[in-house]
C-alpha positions as a Markdown table, in Angstrom:
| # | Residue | x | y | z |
|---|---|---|---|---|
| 1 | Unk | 28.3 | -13.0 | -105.0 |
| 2 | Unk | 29.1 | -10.6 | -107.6 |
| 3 | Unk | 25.6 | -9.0 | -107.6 |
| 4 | Unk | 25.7 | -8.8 | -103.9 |
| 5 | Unk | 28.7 | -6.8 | -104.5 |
| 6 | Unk | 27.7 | -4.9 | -107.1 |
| 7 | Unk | 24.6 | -3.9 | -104.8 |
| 8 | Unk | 26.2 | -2.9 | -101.8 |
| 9 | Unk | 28.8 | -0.6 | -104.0 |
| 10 | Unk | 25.7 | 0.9 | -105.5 |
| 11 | Unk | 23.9 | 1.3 | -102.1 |
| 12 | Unk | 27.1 | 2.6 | -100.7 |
| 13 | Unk | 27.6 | 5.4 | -103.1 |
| 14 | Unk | 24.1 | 6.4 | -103.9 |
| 15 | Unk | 22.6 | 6.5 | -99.6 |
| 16 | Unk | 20.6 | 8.7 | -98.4 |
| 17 | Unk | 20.6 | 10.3 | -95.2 |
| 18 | Unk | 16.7 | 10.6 | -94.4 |
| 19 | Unk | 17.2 | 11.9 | -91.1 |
| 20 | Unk | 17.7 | 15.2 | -93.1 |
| 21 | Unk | 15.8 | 14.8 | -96.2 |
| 22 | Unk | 12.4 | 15.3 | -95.0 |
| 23 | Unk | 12.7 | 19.2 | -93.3 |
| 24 | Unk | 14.1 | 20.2 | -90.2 |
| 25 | Unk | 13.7 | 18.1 | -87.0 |
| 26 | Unk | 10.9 | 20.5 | -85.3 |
| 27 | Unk | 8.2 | 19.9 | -88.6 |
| 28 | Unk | 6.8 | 17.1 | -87.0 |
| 29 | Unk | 5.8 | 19.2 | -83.7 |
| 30 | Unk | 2.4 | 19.7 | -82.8 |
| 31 | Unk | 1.2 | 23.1 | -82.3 |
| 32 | Unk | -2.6 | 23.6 | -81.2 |
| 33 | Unk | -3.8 | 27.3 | -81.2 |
| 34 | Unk | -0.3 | 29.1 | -82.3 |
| 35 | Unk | 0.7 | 32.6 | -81.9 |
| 36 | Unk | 2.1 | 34.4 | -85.0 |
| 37 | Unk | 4.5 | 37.2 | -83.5 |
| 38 | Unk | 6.0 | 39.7 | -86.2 |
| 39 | Unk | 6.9 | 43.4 | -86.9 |
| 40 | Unk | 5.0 | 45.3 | -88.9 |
| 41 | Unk | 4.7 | 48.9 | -90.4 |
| 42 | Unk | 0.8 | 48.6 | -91.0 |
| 43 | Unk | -1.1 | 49.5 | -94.0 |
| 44 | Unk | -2.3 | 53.2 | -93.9 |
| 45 | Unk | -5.8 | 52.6 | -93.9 |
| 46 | Unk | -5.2 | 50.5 | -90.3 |
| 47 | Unk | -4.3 | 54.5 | -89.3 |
| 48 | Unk | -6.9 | 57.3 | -88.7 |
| 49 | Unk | -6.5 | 60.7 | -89.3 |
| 50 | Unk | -7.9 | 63.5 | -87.0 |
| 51 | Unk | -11.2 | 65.1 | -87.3 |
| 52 | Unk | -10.0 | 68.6 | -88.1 |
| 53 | Unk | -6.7 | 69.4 | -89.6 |
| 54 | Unk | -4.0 | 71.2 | -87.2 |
| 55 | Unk | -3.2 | 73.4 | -89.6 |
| 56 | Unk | -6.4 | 75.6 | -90.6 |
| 57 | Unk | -5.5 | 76.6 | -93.6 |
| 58 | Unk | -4.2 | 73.0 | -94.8 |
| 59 | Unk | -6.8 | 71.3 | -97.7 |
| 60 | Unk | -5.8 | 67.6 | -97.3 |
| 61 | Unk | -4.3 | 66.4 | -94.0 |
| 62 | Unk | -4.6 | 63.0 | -94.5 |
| 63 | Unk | -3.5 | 59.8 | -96.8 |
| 64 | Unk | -5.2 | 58.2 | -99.1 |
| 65 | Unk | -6.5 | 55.2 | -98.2 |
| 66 | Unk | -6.9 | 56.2 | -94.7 |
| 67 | Unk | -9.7 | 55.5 | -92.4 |
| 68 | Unk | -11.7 | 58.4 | -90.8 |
| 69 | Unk | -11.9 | 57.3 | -86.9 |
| 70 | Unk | -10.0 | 54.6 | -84.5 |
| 71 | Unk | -12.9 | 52.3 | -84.6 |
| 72 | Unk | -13.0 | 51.7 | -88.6 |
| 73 | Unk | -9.1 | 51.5 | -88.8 |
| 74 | Unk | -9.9 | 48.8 | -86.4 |
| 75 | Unk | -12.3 | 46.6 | -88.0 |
| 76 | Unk | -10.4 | 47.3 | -91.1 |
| 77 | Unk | -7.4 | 45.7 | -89.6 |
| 78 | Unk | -9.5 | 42.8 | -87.9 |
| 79 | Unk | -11.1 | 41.9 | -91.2 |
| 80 | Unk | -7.7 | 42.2 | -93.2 |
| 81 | Unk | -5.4 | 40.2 | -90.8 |
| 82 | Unk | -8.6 | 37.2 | -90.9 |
| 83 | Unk | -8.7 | 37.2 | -94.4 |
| 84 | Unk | -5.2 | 36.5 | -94.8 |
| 85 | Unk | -5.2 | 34.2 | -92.3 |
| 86 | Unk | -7.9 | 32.0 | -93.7 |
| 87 | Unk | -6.6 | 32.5 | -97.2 |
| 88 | Unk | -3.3 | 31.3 | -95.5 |
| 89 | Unk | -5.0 | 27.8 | -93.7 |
| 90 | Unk | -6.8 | 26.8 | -97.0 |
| 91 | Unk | -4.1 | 27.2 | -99.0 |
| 92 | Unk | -2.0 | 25.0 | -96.4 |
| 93 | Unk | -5.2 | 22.1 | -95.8 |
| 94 | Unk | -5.3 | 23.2 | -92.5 |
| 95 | Unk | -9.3 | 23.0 | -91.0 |
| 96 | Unk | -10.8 | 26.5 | -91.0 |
| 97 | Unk | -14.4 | 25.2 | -89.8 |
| 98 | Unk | -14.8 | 26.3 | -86.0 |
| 99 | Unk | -11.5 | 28.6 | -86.2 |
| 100 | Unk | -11.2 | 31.7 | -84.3 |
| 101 | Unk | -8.5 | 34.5 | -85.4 |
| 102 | Unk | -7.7 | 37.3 | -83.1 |
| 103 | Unk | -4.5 | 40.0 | -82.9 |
| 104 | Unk | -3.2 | 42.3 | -80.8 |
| 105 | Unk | -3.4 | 45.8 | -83.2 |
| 106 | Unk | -4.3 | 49.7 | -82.0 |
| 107 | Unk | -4.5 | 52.0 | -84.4 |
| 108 | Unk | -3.0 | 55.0 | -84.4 |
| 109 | Unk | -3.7 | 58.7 | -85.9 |
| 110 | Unk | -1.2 | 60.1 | -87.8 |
| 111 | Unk | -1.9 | 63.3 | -90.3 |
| 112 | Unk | -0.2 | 63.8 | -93.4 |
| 113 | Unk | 2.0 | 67.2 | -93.2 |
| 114 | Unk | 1.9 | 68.1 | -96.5 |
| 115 | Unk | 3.6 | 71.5 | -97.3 |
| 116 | Unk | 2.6 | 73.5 | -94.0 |
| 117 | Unk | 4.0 | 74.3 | -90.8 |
| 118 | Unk | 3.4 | 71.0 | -89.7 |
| 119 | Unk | 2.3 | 71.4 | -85.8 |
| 120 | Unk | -0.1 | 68.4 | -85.0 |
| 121 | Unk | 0.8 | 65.6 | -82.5 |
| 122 | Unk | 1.9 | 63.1 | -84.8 |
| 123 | Unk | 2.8 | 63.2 | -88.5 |
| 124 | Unk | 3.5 | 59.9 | -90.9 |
| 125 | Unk | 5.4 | 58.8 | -94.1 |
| 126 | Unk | 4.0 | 56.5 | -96.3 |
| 127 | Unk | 5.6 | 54.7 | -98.3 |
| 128 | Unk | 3.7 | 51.5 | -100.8 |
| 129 | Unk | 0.6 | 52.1 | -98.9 |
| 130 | Unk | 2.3 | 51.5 | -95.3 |
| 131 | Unk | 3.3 | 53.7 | -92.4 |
| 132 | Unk | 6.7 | 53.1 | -92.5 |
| 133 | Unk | 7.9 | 56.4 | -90.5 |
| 134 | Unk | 6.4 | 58.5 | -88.0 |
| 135 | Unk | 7.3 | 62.5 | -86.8 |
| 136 | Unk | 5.9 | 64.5 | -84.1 |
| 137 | Unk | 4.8 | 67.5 | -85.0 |
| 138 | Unk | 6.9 | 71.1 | -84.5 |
| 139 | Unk | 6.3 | 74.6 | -83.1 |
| 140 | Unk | 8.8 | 76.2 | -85.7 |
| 141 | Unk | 10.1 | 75.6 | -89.1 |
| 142 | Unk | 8.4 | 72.9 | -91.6 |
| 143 | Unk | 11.1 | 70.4 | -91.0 |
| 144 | Unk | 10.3 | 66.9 | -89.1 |
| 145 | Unk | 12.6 | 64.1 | -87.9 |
| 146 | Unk | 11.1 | 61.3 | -89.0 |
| 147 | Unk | 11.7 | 57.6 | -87.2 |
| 148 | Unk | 10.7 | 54.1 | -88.5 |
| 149 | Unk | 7.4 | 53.0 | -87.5 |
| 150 | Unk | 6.4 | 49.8 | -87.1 |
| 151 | Unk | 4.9 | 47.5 | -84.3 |
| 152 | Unk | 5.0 | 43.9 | -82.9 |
| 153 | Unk | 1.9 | 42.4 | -83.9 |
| 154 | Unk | 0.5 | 39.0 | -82.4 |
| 155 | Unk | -2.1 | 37.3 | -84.3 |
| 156 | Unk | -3.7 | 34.1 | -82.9 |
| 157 | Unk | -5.2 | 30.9 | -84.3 |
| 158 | Unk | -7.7 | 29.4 | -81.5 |
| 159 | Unk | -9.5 | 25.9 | -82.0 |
| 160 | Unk | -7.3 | 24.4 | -84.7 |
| 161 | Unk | -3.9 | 22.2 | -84.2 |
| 162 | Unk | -1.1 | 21.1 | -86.9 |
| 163 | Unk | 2.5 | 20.7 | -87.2 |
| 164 | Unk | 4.9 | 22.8 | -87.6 |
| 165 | Unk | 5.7 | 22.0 | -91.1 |
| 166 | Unk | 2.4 | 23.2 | -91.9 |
| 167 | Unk | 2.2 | 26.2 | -89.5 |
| 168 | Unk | 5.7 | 27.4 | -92.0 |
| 169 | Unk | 3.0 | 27.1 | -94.8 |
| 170 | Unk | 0.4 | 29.2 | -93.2 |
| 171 | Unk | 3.6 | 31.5 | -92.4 |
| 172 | Unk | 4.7 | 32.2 | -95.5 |
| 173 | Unk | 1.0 | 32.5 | -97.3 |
| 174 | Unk | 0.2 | 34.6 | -94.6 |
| 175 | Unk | 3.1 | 36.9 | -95.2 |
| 176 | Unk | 2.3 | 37.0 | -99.0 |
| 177 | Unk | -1.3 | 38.1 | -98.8 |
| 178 | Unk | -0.6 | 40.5 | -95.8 |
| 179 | Unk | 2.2 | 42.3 | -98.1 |
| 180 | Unk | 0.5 | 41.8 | -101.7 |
| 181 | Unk | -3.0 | 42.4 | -100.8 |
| 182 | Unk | -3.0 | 44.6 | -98.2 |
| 183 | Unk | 0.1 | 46.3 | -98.4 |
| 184 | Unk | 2.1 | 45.6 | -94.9 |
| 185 | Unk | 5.4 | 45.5 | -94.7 |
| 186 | Unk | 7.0 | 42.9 | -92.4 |
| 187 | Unk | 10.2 | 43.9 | -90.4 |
| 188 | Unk | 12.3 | 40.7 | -89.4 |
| 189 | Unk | 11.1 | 36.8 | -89.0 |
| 190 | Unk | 7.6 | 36.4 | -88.1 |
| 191 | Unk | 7.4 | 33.4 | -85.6 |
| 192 | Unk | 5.3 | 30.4 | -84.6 |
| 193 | Unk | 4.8 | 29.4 | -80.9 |
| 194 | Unk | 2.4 | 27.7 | -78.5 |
| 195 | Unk | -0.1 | 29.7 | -76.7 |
């Protein structure tokens, strides 16, 4: 009797709530082909600069790092997001064989200002190899008023299904190799939802 006494004191004191222990509730749901949503000031190579500078006299109008015309920034960004991405299932055991990865990204061009009259259409600020801000250009004076830049970004996972819990993995690996590797920089929560 003791020992049945001594065991339900013990159980008592030392229980466990495993509703709670093991993640949130939504982990265990199942999410074929998700959608990773997010805001994002891009890395400056997923920008182009214009052909000819607006300013005539101006040596370098553009960043380095940059790519020359809307069609490389583009593959650049294609091949960058679905490196990450795949870096991001492997490292989470998710299946990569027969995976598709596509997003939703347009470049843009942007010209670096320098120290001229800067009187092009659109002018950017880098900062840690990402457009963070954008200006137009200006008719007088050398000054621009900059505003952030950054853009929602959907990247979709086609032909592979998990759960959540290991959708928040791919998340989170995704979000490290984007920002370490290829300098993004992420604006808010990035989410997970079904197609």
């Amino acid at each position: 009797m003791l020992k049945l006494c001594l065991f339900a004191v013990i159980f008592l004191v030392f229980q466990v709530n495993f509703s709670t222990s093991c993640g949130s509730s939504t982990d265990a749901e199942y999410i074929a082909n998700p959608v990773f949503s997010m805001q994002i000031s891009p890395p400056v190579g997923w920008t182009y600069f214009p052909s000819i500078p607006s300013v005539t006299n101006q040596a370098i109008w553009y960043f380095v790092g940059q790519s020359n015309d809307t069609s490389t920034a583009k593959n650049r960004a294609d091949a960058e997001l679905q490196a990450a991405m795949l870096e991001a299932l492997v490292a989470a055991n998710v299946q990569t064989q027969g995976v598709t990865i596509a997003n939703d990204f347009q470049p843009i061009q942007v010209e670096n200002p320098q120290t001229t009259t800067p009187t092009g259409s659109l002018y950017g600020k880098v900062e840690g190899g990402a457009l963070v801000a954008t200006a137009p250009g200006v008719t007088t004076g050398s000054v621009l008023t900059y505003t952030p830049y950054h853009v929602t970004l959907r990247v979709t996972v086609s032909n592979v299904g998990a759960t959540r819990f290991y959708w928040n993995i791919v998340q989170s690996t995704f979000l490290q190799k984007m920002a370490m590797n290829y300098k993004a920089q992420f604006t808010g929560d990035v989410t997970v939802t079904k197609v």
